[in-house]
C-alpha positions, 0 to 999 in steps of 0.5 A: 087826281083828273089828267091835267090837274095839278099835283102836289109838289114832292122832292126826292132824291134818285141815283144818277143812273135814275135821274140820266134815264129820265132826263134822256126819256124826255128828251127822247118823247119830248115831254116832261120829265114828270110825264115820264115817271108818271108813266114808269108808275103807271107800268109799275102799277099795271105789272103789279095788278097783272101779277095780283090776277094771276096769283088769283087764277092760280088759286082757282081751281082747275077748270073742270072741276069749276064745270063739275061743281056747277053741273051739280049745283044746277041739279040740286036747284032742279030737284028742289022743284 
């Protein structure tokens, strides 16, 4: 959904504690109380991807090893000339 587009409505419930921080967050940055837990998603959603790329990095394998598979791979094309 483009900024600034209307969205669907959607109700649901919170926790007090919840529905004080939102409240006082807006107040707080003068803005809307959605525009406050369009941020809070946005930060969710930002850590998750952080945390899906590093799993990713930590699959890969060490440095050096990437170095050494990619000398040898540039010499297998080399000696097919």
């Amino acid at each position: 959904m483009p900024h600034g587009a209307p969205g669907k409505q959607t109700q649901f419930r919170l926790p007090p504690w919840a529905l004080e921080f939102i409240e006082g967050a807006a107040a707080q940055r003068q803005t809307t109380k959605t525009q406050v837990v369009l941020d809070a998603l946005a930060c969710l959603r930002e850590h998750e991807l952080n945390d899906l790329m590093a799993e990713g990095y930590e699959a890969l394998p060490p440095e050096d090893e990437l170095i050494d598979a990619q000398e040898g791979h540039e010499r297998e094309e080399r000696s097919a000339w």
